[in-house]
N, C-alpha and C positions, 0 to 999 in steps of 0.2 A: 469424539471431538467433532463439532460442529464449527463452521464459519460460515457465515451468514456477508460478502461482501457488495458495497452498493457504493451507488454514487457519479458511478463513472457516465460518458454523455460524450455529446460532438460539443465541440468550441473550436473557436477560431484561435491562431497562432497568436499568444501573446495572454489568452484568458486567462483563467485560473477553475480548478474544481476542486470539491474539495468530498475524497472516498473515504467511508465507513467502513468495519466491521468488527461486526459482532460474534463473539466468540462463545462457545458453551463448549459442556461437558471436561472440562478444567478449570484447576485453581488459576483463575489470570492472573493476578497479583504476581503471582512465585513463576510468571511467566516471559521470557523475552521475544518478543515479537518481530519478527519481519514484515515485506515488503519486499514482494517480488514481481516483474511484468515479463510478460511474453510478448512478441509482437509474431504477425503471421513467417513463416520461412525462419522464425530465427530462436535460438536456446531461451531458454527462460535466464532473466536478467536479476540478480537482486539488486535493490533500490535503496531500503534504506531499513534500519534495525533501531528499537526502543527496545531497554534491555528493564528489570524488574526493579532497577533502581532509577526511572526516566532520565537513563544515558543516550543519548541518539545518536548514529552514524550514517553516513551518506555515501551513494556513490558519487565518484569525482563528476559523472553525468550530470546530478540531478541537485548536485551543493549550491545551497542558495538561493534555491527555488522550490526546493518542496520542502516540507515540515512535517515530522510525523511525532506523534499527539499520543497520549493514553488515557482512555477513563479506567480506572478499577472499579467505580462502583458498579458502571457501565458496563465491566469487561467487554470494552470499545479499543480499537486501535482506529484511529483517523489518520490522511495522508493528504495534508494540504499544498494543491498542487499551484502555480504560480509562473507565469512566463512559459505557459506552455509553449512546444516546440513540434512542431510535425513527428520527428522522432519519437517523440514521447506518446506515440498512440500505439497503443497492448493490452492485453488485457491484461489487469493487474489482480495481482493474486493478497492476502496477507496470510501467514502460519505461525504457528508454534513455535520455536526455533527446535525443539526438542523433539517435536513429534513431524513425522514426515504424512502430513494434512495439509491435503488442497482443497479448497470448495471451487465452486466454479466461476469466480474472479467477477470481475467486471469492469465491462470494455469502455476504454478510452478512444475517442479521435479526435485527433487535433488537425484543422482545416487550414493551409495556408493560404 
């Protein structure tokens, strides 16, 4: 399994970005996907879940301000982020739900 994640950037408080990733060596379709960030000193956080039927779920953190997206042709999961928040800078990760695969994320910062 491959994850290929991009996107992430500095912006200022209040911006929006909006992260990619691209997934190989599975079937995506038959696949539920996460969304998870890390920030420096602290556990890796999950964010937010599109399930194989595009069911989405949210942390109560990030509800109403990020949106997270699926292509299948694409085997694409996107995380459209909105109202950024200083908080909200980590490097964010996306996986498998099923397979325990990390690729090497891609860093958010959000400037106040």
């Amino acid at each position: 399994v491959q994850l290929q994640a991009s996107g992430g950037g500095l912006v200022q408080a209040g911006g929006s970005l909006r992260l990619s990733c691209v997934v190989s060596g599975i079937i995506f379709s038959g696949n539920t996907m996460d969304w998870y960030r890390q920030a420096p000193g602290k556990e890796r956080e999950w964010v937010a879940t599109i399930t194989q039927m595009d069911i989405p779920t949210y942390a109560d953190s990030v509800k109403g301000r990020f949106t997270i997206t699926r292509d299948n042709a694409k085997s694409s999961v996107y995380l459209q982020m909105n109202s950024l928040k200083p908080e909200d800078g980590a490097v964010y990760y996306c996986t498998p739900r099923r397979y325990n695969v990390w690729g090497q994320g891609t860093q958010v910062t959000v400037s106040s």
